[in-house]
VEXMAR-545183 format. One record per residue: y negated, z, x of N, C-alpha, C, CB in turn; residue number from 1. Coordinates in pm, whole numbers, plus 50000, padded with zeros to 5 digits. Glycine has a CB too. Layout:
<banus>
BANU nnorth   nup neast canorth  caup caeast cnorth   cup ceast cbnorth  cbup cbeast pos
BANU      Y     Z     X       Y     Z      X      Y     Z     X       Y     Z      X NUM
...
</banus>
This chain:
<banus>
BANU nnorth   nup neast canorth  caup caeast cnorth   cup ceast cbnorth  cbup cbeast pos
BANU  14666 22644 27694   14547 22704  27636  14592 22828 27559   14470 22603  27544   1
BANU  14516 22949 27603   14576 23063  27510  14420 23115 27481   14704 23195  27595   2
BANU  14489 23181 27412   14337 23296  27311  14370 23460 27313   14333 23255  27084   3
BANU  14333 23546 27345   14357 23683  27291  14313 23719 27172   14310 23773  27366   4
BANU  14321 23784 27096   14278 23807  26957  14316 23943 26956   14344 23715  26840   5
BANU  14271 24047 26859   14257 24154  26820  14338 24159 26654   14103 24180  26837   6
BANU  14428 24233 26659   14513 24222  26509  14388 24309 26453   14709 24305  26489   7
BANU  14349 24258 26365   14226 24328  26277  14309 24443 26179   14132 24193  26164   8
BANU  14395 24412 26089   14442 24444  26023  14461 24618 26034   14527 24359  26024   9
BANU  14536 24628 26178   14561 24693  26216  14464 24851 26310   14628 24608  26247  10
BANU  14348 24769 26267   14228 24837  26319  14208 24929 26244   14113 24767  26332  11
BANU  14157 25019 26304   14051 25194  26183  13960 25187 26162   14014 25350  26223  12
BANU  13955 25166 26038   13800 25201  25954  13674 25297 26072   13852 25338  25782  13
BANU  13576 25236 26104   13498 25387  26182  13339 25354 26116   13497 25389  26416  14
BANU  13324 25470 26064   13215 25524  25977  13094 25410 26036   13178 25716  26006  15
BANU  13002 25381 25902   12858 25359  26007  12865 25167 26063   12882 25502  26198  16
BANU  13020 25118 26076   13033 24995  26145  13057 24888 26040   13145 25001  26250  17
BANU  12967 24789 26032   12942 24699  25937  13068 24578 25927   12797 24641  25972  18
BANU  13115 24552 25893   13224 24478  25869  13242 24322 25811   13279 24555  25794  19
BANU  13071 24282 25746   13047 24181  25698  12978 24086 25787   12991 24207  25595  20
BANU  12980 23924 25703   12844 23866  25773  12836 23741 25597   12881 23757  26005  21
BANU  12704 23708 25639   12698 23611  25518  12758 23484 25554   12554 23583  25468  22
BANU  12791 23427 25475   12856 23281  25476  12726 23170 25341   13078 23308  25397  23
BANU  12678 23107 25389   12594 23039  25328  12633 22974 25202   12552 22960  25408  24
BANU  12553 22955 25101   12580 22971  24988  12599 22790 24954   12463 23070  24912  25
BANU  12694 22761 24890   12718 22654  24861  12656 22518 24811   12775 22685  24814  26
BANU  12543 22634 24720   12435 22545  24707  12306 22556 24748   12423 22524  24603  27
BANU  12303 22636 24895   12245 22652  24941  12250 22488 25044   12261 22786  24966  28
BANU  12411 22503 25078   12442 22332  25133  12396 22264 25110   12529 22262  25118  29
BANU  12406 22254 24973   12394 22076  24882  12245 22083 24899   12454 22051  24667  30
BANU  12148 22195 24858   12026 22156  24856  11968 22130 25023   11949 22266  24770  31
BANU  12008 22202 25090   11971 22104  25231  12015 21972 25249   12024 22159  25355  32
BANU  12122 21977 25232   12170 21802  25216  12072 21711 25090   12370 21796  25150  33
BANU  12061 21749 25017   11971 21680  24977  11791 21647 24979   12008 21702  24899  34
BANU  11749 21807 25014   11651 21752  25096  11649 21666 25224   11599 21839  25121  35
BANU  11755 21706 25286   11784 21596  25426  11775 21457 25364   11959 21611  25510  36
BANU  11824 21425 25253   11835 21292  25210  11699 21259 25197   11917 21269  25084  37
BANU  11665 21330 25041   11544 21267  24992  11434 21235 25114   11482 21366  24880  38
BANU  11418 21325 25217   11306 21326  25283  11331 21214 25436   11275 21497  25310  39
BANU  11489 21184 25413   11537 21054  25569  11531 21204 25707   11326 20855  25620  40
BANU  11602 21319 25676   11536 21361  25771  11671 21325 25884   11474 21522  25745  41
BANU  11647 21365 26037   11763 21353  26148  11822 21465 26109   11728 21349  26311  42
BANU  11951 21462 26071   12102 21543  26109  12160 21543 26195   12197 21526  26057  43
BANU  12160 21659 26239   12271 21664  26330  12393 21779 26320   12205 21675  26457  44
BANU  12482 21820 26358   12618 21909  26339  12640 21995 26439   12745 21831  26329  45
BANU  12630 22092 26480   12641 22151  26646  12761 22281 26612   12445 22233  26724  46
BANU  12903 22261 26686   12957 22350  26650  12983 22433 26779   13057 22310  26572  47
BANU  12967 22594 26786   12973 22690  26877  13128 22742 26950   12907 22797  26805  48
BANU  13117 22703 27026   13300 22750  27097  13288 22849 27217   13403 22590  27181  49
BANU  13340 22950 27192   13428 22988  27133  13321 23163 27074   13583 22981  27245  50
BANU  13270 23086 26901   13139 23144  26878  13157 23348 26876   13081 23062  26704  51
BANU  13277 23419 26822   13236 23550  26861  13267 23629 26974   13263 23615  26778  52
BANU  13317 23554 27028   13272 23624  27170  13139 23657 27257   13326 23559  27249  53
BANU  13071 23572 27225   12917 23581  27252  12868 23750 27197   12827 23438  27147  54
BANU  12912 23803 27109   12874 23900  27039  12899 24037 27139   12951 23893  26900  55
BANU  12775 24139 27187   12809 24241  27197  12869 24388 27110   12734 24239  27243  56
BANU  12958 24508 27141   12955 24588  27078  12873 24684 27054   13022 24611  27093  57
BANU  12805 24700 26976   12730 24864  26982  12798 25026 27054   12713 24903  26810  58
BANU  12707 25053 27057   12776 25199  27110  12820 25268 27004   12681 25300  27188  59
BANU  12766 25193 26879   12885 25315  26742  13027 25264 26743   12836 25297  26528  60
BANU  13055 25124 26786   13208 25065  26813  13263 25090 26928   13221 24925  26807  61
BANU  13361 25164 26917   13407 25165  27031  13573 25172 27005   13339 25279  27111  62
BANU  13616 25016 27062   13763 24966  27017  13845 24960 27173   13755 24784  26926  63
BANU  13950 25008 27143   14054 25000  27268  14121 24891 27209   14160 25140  27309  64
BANU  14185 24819 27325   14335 24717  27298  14428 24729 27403   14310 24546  27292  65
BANU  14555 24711 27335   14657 24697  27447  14661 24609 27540   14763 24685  27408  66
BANU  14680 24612 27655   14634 24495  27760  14744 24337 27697   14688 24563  27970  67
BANU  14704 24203 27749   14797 24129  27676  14922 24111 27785   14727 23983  27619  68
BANU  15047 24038 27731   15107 24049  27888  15132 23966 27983   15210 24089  27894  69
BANU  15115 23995 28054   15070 23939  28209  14966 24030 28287   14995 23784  28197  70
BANU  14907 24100 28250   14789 24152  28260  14800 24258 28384   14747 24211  28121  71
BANU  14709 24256 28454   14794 24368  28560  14692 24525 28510   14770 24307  28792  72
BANU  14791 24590 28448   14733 24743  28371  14814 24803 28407   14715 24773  28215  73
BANU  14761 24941 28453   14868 25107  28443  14965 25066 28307   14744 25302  28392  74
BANU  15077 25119 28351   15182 25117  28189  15075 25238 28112   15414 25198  28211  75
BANU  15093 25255 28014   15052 25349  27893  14914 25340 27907   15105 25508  27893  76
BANU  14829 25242 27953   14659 25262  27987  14640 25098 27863   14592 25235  28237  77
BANU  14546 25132 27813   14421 25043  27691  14263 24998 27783   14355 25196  27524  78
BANU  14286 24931 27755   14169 24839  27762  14049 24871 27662   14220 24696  27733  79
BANU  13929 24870 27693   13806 24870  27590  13731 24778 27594   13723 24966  27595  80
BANU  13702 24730 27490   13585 24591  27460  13491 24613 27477   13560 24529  27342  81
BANU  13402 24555 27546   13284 24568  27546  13204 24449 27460   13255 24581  27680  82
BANU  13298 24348 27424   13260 24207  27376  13335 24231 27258   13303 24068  27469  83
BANU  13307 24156 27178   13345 24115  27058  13485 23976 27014   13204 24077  27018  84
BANU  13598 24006 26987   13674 23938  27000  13735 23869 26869   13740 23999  27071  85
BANU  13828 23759 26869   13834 23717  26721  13967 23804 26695   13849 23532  26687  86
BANU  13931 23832 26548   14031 23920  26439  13979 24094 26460   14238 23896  26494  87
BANU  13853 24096 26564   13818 24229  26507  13744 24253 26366   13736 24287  26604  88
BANU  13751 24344 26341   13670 24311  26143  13572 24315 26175   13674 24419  25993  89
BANU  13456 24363 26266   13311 24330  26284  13313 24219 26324   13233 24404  26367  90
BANU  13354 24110 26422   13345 23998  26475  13222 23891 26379   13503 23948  26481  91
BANU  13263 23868 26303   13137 23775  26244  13029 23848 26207   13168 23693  26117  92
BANU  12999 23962 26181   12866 24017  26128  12836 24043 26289   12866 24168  26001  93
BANU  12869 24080 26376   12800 24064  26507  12767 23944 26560   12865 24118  26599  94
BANU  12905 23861 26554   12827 23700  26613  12688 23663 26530   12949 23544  26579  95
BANU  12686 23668 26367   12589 23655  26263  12466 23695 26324   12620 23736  26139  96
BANU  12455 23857 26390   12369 23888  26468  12269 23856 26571   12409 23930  26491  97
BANU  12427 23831 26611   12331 23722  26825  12276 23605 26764   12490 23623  27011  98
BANU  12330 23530 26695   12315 23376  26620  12172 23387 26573   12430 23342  26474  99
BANU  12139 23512 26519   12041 23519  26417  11936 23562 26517   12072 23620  26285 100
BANU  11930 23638 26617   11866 23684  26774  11789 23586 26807   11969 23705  26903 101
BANU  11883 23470 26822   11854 23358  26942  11773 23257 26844   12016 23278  27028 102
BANU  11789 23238 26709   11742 23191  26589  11585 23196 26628   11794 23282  26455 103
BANU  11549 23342 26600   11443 23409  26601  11352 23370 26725   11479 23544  26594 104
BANU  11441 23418 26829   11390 23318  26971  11331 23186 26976   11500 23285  27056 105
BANU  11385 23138 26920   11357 23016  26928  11206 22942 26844   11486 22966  26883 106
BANU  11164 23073 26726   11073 23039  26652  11119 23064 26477   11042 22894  26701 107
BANU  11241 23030 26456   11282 23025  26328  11256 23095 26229   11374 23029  26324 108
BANU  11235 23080 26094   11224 23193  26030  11325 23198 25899   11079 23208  25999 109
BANU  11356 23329 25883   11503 23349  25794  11458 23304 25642   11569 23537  25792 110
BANU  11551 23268 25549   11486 23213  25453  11493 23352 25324   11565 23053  25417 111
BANU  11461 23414 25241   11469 23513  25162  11576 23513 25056   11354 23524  25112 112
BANU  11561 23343 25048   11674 23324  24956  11822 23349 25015   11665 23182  24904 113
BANU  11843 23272 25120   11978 23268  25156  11949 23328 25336   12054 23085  25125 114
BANU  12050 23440 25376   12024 23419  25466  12093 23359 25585   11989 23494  25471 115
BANU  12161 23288 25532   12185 23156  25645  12124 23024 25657   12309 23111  25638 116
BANU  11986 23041 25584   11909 22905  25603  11810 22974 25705   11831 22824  25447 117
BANU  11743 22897 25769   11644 22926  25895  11542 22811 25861   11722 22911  26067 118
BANU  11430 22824 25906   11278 22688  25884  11231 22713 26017   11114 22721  25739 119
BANU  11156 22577 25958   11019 22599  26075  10969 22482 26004   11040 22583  26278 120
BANU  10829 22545 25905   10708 22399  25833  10599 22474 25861   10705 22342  25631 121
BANU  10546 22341 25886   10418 22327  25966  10336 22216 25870   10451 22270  26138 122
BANU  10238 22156 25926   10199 22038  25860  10256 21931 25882   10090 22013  25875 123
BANU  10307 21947 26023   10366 21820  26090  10497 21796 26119   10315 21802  26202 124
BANU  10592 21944 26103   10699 21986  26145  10773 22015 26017   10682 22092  26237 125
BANU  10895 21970 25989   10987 22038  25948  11147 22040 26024   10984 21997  25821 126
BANU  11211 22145 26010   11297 22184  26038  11372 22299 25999   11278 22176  26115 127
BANU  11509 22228 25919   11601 22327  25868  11743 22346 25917   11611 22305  25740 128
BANU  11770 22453 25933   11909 22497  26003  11983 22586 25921   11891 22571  26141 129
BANU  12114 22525 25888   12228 22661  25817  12353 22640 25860   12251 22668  25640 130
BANU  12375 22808 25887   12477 22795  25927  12592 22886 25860   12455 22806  26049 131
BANU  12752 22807 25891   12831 22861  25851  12971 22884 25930   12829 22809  25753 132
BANU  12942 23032 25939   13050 23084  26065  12977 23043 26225   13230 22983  26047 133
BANU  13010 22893 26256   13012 22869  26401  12964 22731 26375   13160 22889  26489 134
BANU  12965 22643 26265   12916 22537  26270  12779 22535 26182   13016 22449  26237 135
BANU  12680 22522 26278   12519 22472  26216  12489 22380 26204   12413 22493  26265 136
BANU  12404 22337 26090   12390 22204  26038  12199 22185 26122   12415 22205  25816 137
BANU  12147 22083 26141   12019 22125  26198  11979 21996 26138   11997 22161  26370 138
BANU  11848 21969 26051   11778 21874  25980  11652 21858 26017   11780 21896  25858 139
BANU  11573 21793 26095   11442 21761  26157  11348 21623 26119   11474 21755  26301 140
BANU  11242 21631 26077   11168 21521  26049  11107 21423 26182   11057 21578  25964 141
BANU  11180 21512 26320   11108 21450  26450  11252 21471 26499   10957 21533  26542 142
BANU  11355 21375 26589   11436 21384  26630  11434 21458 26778   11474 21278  26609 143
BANU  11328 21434 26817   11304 21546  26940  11273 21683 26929   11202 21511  27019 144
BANU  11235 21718 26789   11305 21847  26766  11440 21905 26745   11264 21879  26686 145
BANU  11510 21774 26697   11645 21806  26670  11746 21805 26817   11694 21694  26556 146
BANU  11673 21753 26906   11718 21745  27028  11660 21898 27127   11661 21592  27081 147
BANU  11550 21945 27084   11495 22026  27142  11595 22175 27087   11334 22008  27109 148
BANU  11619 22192 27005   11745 22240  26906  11855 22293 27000   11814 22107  26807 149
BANU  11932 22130 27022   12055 22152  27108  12053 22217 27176   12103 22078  27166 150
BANU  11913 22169 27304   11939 22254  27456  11901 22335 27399   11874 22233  27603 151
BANU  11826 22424 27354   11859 22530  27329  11990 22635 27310   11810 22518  27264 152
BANU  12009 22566 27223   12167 22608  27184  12248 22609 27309   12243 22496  27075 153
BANU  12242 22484 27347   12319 22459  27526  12293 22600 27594   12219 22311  27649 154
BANU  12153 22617 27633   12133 22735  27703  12146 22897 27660   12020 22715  27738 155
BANU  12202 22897 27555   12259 23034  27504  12373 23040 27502   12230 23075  27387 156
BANU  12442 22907 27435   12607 22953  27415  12666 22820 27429   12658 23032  27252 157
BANU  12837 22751 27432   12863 22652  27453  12901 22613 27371   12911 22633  27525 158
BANU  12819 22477 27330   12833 22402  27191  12883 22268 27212   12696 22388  27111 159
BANU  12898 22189 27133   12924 22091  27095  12842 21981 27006   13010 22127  27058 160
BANU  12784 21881 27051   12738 21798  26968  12754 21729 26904   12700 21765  26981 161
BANU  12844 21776 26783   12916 21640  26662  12831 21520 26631   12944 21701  26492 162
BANU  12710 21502 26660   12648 21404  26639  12597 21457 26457   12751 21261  26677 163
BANU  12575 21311 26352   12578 21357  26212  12741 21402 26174   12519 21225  26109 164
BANU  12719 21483 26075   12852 21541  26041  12924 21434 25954   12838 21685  25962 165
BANU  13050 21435 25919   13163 21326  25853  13192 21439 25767   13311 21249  25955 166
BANU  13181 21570 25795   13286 21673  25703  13191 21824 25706   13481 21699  25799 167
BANU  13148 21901 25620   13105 22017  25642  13179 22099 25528   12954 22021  25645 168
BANU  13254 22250 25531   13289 22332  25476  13399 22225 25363   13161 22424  25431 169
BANU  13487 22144 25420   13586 22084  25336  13521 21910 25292   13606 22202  25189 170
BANU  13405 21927 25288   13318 21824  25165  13317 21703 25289   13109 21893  25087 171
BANU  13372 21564 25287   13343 21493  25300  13234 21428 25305   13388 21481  25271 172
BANU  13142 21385 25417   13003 21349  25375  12940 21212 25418   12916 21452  25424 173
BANU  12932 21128 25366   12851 21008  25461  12716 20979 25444   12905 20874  25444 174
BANU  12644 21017 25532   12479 21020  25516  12427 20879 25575   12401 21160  25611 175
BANU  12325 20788 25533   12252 20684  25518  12125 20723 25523   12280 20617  25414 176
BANU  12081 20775 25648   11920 20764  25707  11837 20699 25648   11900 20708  25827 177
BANU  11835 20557 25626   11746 20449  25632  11735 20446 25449   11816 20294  25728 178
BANU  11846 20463 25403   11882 20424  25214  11827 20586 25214   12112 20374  25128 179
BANU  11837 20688 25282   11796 20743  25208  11917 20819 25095   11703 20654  25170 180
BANU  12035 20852 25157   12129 20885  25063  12246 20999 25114   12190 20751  25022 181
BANU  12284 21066 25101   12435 21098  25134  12524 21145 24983   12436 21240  25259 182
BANU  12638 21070 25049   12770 21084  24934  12826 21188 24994   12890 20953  24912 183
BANU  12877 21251 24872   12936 21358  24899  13109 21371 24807   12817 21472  24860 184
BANU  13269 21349 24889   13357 21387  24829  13471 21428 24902   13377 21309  24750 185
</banus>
């Protein structure tokens, strides 16, 4: 199993190209987790592989790389991305992007406070999603929304269905549906 990667480090600053993405706020976590509790809602964990590659470049980026080796290239000839690769410095504020695209697609709406929380309330519906980096947390009061969720996800990019999560951003977690509880250490 190999990976190509882009030495970021080593990259040039170019005017105009955004370099960030948000990472969800910590207690932005806990309070979904705890509304998930108080309210018994379905959890589920869906993590994105291999998540910034999915990401296109704009036409203000425009990054060459050295071919890797094995590669069959002219000697002294570079390669150009058209995709988004890991260790370029835009890489997460573009994946953040498509993520946030397909979000939207789907119905979601961004939250003001944080913007890595996503909704959807209705009278009958709730549903909350945050995400961090590549792993989204997805909380539903109807489990066939939380299922309706996945394929989705399935049909945009290739995920993974952790089922409920054991671990998010370090924190140990064991959630109790029925009690109505999750511990957190």
């Amino acid at each position: 199993k190999a990976r190509g990667v882009v030495i970021g480090f080593l990259q040039r600053s170019v005017t105009g190209v955004q370099t960030y993405a948000p990472i969800a706020n910590a207690d932005t976590i806990r309070l979904f987790l705890a509304i998930t509790a108080m309210m018994g809602l379905s959890l589920l964990s869906i993590d994105v592989n291999p998540a910034f590659l999915y990401g296109k470049l704009s036409s203000k980026e425009v990054v060459y790389v050295k071919p890797l080796p094995g590669m069959d290239v002219k000697p002294n000839h570079v390669l150009r991305l058209i995709r988004s690769l890991y260790g370029l410095r835009s890489a997460p504020k573009i994946w953040n992007e498509t993520l946030k695209k397909a979000f939207f697609e789907f119905g979601l709406k961004q939250s003001d406070y944080d913007p890595c929380l996503f909704y959807i309330m209705d009278k009958t519906l709730y549903l909350l999603v945050v995400i961090v980096v590549d792993d989204i947390l997805v909380a539903s009061n109807k489990n066939s929304k939380n299922e309706e969720m996945l394929a989705f996800m399935r049909s945009k990019f290739s995920v993974k269905d952790l089922g409920v999560p054991s671990y998010i951003i370090g924190v140990h977690l064991n959630y109790n549906r029925v009690k109505r509880y999750i511990k957190l250490s």
